[in-house]
PyMOL CGO cylinders between C-alpha atoms (Angstrom):
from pymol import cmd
from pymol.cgo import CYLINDER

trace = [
    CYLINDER, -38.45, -15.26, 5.65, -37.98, -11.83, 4.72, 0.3, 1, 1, 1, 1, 1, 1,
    CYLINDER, -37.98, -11.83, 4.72, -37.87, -10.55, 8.34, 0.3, 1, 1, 1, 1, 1, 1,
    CYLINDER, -37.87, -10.55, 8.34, -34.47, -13.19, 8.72, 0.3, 1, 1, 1, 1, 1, 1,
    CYLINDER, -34.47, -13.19, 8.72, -32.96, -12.09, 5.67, 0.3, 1, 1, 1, 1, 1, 1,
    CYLINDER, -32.96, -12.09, 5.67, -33.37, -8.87, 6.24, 0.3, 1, 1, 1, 1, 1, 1,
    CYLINDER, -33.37, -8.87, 6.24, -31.28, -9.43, 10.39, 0.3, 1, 1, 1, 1, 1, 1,
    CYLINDER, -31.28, -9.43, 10.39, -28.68, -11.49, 8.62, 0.3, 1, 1, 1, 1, 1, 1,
    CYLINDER, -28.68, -11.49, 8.62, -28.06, -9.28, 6.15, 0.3, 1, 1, 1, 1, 1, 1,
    CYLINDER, -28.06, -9.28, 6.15, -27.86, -6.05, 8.53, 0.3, 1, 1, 1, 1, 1, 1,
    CYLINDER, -27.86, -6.05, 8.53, -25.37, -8.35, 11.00, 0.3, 1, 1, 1, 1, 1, 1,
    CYLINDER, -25.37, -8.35, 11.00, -23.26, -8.26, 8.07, 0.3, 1, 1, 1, 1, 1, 1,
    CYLINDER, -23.26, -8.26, 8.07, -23.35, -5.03, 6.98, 0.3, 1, 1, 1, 1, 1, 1,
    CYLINDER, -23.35, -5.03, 6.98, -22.40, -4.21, 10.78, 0.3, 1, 1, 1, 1, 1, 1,
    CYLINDER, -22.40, -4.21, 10.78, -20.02, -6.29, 11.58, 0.3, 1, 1, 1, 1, 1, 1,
    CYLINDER, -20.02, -6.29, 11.58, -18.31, -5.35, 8.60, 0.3, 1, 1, 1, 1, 1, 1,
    CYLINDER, -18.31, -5.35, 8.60, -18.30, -1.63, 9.54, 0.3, 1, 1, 1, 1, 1, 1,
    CYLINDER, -18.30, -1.63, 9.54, -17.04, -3.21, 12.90, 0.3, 1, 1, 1, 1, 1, 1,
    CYLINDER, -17.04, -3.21, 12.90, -13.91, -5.10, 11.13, 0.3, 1, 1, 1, 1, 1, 1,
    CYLINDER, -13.91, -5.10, 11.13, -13.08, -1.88, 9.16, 0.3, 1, 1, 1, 1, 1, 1,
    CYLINDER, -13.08, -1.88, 9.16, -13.48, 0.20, 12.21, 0.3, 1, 1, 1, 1, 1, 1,
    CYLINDER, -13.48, 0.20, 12.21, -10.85, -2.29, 14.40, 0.3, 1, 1, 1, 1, 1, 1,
    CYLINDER, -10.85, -2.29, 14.40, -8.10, -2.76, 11.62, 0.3, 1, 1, 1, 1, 1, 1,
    CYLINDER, -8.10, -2.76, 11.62, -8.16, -0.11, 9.00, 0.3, 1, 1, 1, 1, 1, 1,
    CYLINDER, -8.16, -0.11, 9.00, -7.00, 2.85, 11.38, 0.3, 1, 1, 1, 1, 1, 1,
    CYLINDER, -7.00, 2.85, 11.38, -4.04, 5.07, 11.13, 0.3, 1, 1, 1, 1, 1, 1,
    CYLINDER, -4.04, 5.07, 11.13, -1.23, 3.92, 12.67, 0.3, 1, 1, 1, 1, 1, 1,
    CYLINDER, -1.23, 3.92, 12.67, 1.40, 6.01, 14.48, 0.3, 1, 1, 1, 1, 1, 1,
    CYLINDER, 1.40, 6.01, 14.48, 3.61, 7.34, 11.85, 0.3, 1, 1, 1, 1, 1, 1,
    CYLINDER, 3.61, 7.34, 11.85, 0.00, 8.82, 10.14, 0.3, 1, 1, 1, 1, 1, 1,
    CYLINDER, 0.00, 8.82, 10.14, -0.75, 12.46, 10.58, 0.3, 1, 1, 1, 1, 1, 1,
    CYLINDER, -0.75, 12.46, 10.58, -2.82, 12.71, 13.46, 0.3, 1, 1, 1, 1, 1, 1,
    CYLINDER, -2.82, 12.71, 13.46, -5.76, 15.44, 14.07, 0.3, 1, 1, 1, 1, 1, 1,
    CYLINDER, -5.76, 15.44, 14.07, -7.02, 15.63, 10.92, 0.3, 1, 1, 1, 1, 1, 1,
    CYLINDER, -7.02, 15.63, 10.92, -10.38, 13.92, 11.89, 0.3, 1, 1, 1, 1, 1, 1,
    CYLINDER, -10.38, 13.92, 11.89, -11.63, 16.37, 13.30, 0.3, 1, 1, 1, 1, 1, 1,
    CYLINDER, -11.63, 16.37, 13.30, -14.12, 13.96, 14.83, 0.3, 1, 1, 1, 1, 1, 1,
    CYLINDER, -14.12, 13.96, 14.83, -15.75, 13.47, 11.85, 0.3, 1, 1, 1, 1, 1, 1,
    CYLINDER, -15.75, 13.47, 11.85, -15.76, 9.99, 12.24, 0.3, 1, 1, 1, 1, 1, 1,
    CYLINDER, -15.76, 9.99, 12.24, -17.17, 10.52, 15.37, 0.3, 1, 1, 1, 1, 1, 1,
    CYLINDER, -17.17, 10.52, 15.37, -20.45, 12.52, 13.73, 0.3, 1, 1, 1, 1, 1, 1,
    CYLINDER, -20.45, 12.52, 13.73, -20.58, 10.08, 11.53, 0.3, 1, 1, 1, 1, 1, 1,
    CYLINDER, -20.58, 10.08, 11.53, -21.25, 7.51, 14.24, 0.3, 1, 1, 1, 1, 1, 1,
    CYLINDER, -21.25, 7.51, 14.24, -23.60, 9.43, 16.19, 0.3, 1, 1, 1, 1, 1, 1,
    CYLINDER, -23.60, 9.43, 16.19, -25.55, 9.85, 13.18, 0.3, 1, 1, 1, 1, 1, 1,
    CYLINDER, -25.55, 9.85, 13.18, -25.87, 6.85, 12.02, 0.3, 1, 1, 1, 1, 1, 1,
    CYLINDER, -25.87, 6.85, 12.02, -26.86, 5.19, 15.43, 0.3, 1, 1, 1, 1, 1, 1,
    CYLINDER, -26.86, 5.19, 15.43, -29.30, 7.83, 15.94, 0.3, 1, 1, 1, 1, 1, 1,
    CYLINDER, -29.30, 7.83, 15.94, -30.80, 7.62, 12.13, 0.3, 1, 1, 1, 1, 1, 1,
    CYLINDER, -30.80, 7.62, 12.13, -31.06, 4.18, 11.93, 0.3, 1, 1, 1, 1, 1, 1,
    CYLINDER, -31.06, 4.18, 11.93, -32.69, 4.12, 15.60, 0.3, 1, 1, 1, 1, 1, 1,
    CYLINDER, -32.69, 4.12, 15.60, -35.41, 5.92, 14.81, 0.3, 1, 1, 1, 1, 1, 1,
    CYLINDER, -35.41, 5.92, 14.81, -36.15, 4.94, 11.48, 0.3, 1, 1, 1, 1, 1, 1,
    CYLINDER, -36.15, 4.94, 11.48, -36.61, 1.34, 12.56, 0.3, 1, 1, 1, 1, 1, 1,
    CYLINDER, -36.61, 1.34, 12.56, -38.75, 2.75, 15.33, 0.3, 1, 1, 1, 1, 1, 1,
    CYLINDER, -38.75, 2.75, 15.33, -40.58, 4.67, 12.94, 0.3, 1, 1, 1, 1, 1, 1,
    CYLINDER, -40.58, 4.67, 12.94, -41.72, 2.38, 10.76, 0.3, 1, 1, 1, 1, 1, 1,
    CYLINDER, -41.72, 2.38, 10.76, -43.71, 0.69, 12.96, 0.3, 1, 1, 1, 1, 1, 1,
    CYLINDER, -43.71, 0.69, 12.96, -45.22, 3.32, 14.52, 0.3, 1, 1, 1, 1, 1, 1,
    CYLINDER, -45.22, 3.32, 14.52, -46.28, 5.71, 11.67, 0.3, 1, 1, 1, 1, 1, 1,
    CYLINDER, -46.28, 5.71, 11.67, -47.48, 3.66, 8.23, 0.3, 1, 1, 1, 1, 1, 1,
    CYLINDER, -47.48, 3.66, 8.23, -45.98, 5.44, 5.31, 0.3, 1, 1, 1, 1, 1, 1,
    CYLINDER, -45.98, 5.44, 5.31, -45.55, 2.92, 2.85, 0.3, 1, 1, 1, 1, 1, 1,
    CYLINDER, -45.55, 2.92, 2.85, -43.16, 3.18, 0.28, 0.3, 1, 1, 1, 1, 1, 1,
    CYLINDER, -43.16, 3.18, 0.28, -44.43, 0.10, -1.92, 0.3, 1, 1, 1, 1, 1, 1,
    CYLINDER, -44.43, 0.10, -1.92, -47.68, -2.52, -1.18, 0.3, 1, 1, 1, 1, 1, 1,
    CYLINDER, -47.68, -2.52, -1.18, -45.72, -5.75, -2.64, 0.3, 1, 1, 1, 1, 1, 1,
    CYLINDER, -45.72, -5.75, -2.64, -43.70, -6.91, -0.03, 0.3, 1, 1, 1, 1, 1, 1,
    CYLINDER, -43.70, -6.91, -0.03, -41.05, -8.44, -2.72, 0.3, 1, 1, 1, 1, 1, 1,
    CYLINDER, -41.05, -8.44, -2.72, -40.08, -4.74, -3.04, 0.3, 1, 1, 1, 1, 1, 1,
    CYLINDER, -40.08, -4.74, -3.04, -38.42, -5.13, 0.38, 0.3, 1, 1, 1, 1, 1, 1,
    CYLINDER, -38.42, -5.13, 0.38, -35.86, -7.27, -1.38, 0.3, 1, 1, 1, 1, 1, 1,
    CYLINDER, -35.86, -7.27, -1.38, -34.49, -4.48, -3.41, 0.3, 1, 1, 1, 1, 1, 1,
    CYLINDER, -34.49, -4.48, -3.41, -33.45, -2.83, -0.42, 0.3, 1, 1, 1, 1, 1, 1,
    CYLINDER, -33.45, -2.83, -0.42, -32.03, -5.67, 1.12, 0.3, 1, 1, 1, 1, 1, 1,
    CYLINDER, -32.03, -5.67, 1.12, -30.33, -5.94, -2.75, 0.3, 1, 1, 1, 1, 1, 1,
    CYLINDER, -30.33, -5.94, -2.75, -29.20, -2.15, -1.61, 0.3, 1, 1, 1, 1, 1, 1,
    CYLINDER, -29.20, -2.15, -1.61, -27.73, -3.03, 0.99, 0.3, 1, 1, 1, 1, 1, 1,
    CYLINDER, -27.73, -3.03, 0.99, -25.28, -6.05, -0.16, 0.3, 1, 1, 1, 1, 1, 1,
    CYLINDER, -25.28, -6.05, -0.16, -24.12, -3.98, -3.41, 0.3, 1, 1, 1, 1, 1, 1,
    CYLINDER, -24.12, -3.98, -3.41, -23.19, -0.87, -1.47, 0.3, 1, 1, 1, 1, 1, 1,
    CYLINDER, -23.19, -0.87, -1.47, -21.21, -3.31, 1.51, 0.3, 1, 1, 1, 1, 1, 1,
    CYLINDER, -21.21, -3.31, 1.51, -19.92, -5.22, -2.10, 0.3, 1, 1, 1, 1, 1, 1,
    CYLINDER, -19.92, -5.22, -2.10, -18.84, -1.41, -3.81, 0.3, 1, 1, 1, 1, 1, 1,
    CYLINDER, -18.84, -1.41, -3.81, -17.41, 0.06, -0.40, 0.3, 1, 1, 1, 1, 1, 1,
    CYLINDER, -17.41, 0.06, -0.40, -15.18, -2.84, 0.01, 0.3, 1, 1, 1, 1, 1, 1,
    CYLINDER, -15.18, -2.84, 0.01, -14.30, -3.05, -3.66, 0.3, 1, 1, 1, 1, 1, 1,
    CYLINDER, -14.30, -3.05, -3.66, -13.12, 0.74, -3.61, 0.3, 1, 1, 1, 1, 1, 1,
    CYLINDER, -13.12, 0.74, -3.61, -11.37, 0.17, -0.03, 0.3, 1, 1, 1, 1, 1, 1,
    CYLINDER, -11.37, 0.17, -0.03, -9.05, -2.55, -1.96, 0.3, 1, 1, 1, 1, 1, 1,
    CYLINDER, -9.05, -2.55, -1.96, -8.57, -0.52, -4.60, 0.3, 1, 1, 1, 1, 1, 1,
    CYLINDER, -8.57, -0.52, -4.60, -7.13, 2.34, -2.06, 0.3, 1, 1, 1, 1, 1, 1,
    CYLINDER, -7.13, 2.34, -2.06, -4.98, 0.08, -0.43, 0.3, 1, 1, 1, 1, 1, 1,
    CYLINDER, -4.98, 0.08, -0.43, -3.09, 0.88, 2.35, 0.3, 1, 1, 1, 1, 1, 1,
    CYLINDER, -3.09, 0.88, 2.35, -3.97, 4.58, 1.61, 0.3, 1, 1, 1, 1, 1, 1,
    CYLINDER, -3.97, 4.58, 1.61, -7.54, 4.10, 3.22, 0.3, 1, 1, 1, 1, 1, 1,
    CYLINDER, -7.54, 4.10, 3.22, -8.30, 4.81, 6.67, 0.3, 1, 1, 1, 1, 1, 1,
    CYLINDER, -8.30, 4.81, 6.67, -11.50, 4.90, 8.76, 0.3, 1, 1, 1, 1, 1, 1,
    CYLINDER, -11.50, 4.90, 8.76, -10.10, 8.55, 10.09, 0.3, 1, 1, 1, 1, 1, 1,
    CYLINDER, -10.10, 8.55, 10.09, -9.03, 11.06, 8.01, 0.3, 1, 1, 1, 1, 1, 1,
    CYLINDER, -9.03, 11.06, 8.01, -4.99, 11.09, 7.93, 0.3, 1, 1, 1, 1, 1, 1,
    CYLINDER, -4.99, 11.09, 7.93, -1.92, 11.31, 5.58, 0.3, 1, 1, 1, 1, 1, 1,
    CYLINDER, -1.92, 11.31, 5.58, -0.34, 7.94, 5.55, 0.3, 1, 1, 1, 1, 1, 1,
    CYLINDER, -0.34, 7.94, 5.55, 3.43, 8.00, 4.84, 0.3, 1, 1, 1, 1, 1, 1,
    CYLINDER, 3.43, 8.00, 4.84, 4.06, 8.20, 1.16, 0.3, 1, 1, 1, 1, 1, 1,
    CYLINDER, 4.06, 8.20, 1.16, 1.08, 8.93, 0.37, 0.3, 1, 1, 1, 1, 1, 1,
    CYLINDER, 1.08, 8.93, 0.37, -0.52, 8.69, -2.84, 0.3, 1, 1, 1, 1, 1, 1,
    CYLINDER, -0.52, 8.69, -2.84, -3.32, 10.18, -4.74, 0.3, 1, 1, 1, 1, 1, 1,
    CYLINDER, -3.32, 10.18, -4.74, -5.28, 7.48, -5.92, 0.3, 1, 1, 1, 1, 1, 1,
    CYLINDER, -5.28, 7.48, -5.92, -7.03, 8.42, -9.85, 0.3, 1, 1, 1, 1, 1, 1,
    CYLINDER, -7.03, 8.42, -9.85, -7.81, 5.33, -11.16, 0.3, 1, 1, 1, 1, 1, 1,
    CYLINDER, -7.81, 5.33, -11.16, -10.77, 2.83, -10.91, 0.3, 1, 1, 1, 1, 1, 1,
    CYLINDER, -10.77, 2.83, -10.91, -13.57, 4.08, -8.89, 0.3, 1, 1, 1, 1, 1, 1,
    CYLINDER, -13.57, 4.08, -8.89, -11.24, 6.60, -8.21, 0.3, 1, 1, 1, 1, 1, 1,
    CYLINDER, -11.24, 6.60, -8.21, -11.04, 8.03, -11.81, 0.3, 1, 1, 1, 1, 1, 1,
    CYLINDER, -11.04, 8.03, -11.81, -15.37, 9.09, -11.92, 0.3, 1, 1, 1, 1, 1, 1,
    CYLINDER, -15.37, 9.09, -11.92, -15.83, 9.52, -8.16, 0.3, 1, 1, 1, 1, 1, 1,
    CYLINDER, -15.83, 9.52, -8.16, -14.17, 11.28, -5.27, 0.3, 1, 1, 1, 1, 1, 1,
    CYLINDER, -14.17, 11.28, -5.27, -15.39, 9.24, -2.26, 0.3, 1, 1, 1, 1, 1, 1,
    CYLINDER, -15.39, 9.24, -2.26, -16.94, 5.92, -3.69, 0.3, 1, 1, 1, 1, 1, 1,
    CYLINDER, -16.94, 5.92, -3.69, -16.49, 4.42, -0.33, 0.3, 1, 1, 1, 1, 1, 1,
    CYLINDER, -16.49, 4.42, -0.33, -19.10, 6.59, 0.83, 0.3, 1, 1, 1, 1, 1, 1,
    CYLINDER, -19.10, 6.59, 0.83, -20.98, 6.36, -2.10, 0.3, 1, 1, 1, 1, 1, 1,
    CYLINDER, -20.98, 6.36, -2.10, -21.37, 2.60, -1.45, 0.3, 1, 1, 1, 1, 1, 1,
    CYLINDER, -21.37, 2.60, -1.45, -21.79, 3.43, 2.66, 0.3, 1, 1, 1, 1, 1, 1,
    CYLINDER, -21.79, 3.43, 2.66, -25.31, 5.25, 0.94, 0.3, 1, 1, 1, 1, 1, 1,
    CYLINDER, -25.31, 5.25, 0.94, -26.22, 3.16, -1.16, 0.3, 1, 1, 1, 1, 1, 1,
    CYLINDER, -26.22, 3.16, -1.16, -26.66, 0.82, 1.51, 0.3, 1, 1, 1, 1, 1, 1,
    CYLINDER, -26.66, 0.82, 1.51, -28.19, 3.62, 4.01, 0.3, 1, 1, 1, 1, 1, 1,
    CYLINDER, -28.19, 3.62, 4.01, -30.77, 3.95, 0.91, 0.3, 1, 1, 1, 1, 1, 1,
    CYLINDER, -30.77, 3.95, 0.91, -31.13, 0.68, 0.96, 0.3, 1, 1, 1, 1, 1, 1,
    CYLINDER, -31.13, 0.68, 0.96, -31.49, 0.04, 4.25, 0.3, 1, 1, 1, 1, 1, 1,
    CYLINDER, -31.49, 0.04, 4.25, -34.24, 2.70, 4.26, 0.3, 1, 1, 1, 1, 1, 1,
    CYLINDER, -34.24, 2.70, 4.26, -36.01, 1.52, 1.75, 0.3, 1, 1, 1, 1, 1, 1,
    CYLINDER, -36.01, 1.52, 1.75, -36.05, -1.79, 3.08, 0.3, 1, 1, 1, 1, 1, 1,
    CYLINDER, -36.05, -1.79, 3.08, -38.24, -0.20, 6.40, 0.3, 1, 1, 1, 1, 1, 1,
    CYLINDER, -38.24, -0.20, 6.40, -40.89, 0.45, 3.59, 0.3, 1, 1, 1, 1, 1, 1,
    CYLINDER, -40.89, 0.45, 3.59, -41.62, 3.45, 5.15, 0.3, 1, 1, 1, 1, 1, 1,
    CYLINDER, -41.62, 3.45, 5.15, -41.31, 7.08, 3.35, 0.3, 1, 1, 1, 1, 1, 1,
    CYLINDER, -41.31, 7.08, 3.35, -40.53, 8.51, 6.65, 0.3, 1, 1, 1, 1, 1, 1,
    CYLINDER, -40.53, 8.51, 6.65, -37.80, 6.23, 7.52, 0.3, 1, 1, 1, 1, 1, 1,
    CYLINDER, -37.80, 6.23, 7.52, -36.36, 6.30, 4.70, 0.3, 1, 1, 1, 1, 1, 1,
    CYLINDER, -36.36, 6.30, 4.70, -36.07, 10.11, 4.87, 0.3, 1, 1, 1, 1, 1, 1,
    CYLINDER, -36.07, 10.11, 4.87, -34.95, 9.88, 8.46, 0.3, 1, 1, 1, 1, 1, 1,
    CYLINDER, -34.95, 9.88, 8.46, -32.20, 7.55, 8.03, 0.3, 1, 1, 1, 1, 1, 1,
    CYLINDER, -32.20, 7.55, 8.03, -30.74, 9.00, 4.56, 0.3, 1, 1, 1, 1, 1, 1,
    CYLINDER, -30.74, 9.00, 4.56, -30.75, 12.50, 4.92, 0.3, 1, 1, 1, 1, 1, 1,
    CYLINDER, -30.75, 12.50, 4.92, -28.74, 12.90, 8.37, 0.3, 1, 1, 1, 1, 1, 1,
    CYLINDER, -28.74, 12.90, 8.37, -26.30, 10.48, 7.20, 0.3, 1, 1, 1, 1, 1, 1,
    CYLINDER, -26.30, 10.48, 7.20, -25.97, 11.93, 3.86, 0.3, 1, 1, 1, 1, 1, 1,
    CYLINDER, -25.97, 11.93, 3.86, -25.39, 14.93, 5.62, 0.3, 1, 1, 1, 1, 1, 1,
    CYLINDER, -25.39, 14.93, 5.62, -23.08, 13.71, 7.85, 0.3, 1, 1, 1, 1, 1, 1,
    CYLINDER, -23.08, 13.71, 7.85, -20.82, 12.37, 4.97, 0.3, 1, 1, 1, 1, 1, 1,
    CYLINDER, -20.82, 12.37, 4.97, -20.84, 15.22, 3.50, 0.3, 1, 1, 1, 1, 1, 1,
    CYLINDER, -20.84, 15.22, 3.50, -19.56, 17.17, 6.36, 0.3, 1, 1, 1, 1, 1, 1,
    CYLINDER, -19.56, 17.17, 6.36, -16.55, 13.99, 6.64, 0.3, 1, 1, 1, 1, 1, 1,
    CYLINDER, -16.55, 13.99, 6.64, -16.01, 14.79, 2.66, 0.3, 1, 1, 1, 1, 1, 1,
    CYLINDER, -16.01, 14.79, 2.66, -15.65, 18.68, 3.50, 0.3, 1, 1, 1, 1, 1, 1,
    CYLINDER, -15.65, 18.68, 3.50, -12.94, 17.47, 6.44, 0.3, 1, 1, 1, 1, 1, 1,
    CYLINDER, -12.94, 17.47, 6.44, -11.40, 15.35, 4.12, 0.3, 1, 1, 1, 1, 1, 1,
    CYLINDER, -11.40, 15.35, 4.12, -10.92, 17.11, 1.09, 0.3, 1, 1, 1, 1, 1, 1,
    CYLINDER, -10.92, 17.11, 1.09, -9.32, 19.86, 3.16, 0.3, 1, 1, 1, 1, 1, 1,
    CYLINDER, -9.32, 19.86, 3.16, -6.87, 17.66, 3.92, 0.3, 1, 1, 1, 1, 1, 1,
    CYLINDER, -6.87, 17.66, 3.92, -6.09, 16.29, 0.84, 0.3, 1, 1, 1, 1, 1, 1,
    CYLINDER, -6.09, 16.29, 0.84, -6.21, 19.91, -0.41, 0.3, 1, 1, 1, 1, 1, 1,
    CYLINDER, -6.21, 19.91, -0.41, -3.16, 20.43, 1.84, 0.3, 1, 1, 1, 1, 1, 1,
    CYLINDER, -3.16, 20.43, 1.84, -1.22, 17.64, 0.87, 0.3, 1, 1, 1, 1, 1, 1,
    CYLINDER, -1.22, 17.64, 0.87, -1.60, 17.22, -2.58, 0.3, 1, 1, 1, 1, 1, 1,
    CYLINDER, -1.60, 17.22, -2.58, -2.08, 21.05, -3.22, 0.3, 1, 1, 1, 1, 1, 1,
    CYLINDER, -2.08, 21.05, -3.22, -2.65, 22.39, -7.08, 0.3, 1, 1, 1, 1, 1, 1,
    CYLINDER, -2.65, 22.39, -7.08, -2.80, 17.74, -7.85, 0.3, 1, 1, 1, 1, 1, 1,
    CYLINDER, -2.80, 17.74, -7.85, -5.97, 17.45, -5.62, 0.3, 1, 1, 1, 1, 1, 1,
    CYLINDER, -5.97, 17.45, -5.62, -7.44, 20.51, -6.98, 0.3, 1, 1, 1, 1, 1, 1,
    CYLINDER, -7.44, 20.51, -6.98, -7.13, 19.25, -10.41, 0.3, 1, 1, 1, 1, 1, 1,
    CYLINDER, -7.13, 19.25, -10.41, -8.60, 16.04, -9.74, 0.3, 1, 1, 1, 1, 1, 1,
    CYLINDER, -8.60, 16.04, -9.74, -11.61, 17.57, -7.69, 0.3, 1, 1, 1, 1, 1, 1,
    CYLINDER, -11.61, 17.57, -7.69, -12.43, 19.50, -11.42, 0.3, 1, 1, 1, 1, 1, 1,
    CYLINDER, -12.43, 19.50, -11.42, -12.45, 15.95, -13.09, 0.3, 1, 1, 1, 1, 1, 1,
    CYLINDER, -12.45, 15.95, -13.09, -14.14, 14.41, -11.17, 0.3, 1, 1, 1, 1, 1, 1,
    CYLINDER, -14.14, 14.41, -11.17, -17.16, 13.99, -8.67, 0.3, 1, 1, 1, 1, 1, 1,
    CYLINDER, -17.16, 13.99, -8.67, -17.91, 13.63, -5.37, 0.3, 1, 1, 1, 1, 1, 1,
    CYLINDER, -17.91, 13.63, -5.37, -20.36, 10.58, -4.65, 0.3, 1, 1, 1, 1, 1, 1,
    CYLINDER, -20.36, 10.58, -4.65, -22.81, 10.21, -7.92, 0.3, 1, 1, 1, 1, 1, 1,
    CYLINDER, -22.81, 10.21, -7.92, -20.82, 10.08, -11.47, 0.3, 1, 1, 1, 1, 1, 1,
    CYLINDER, -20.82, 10.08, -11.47, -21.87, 13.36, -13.34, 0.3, 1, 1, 1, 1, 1, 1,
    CYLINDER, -21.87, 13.36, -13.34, -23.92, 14.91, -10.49, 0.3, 1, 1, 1, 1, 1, 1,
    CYLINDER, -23.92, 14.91, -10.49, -22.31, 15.54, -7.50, 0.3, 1, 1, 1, 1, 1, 1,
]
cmd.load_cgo(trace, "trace")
C-alpha cells in the first residue's frame, strides 16, 4: 500500500512541476536573460539527485527509521511542500515565473509568505525534496537528494536576487534585511 501511495503521490508532485513548467513562463514583453540557466541547473540537479537516491536506497541499507509508518511522514512532506509552493505561487500572481525575469509592472511582493520569507516557493520545492528523501528511508539518500538540490536553489536565489537587486534597487535591499531567505529566522 505504501509502495502505491508513495508513485501516486510522486506523479503528482511531477506533473505539477510539469504544469508550472508549461504555463507559468515569461512571456515576450518579460526581460529576457536573466536566467542565467539557472533553471536549467536546477533541472539537472534534481534529475540527477533524485536518480540516484532512489537507486541508492536499495542498494546500500542506511535506514533512517525501523517503523515503516515513518515513511508516511515523508510522503506527508511531500504533499505540504507541493500544497505551500502552490499557495505562495498564487499569492505572487502574475509576478511568478519558472525563469527568472522582470514582468512588466512589476511589483515587489511583501506580504503573506512574502512578509517572513524571501523564496517560499522554494522553501516548499524542499520541503518536499526532504520529504521525498526521507520517504527512501535511507540516510544516504536522503543526503544525496537534499543537499545538491538545496544547493542548486541556492545558486537560482543568488541569480535571482541579483535581479531583483537591479530592479527594485535600495526597496529590495530593504526587504532582504527584514526578512529571510527559505527558513523564518534562520536563513
Amino acid at each position: 500500500m505504501y509502495i502505491t501511495i508513495f508513485y501516486i503521490v510522486s506523479a503528482i508532485w511531477i506533473l505539477s512541476e510539469i504544469f508550472l513548467n508549461r504555463f507559468l513562463r515569461s512571456g515576450k514583453s518579460d526581460k529576457k536573460g536573466a536566467d542565467k540557466n539557472s533553471e536549467l541547473f536546477i533541472w539537472l540537479v534534481i534529475g540527477v539527485s533524485a536518480y540516484t537516491g532512489v537507486y541508492l536506497s536499495h542498494v546500500y541499507d542506511v535506514p533512517i527509521y525501523s517503523n515503516g509508518m515513518f515513511a508516511f511522514i515523508g510522503i506527508a512532506l511531500i504533499l505540504i511542500g507541493i500544497g505551500f509552493r502552490f499557495w505562495a505561487i498564487k499569492q505572487l500572481g502574475r509576478f511568478f515565473t519558472v525563469d527568472v525575469t522582470i514582468r512588466q509592472d512589476h511589483q515587489l511582493m511583501q506580504s503573506g509568505f512574502y512578509q517572513y520569507l524571501r523564496h517560499p516557493s522554494y522553501a516548499a520545492s524542499l520541503l518536499s525534496f526532504f520529504g521525498f528523501g526521507f520517504s527512501l528511508n535511507s540516510w544516504l539518500s536522503l543526503a544525496i537528494v537534499f543537499i545538491p538540490v538545496l544547493f542548486s536553489f541556492i545558486h537560482r536565489m543568488n541569480v535571482e536576487e541579483k535581479v531583483l537587486k537591479d530592479q527594485f534597487g535600495e526597496k529590495y535591499i530593504d526587504y532582504m534585511s527584514k526578512t529571510k531567505r527559505i527558513v523564518p529566522f534562520i536563513y
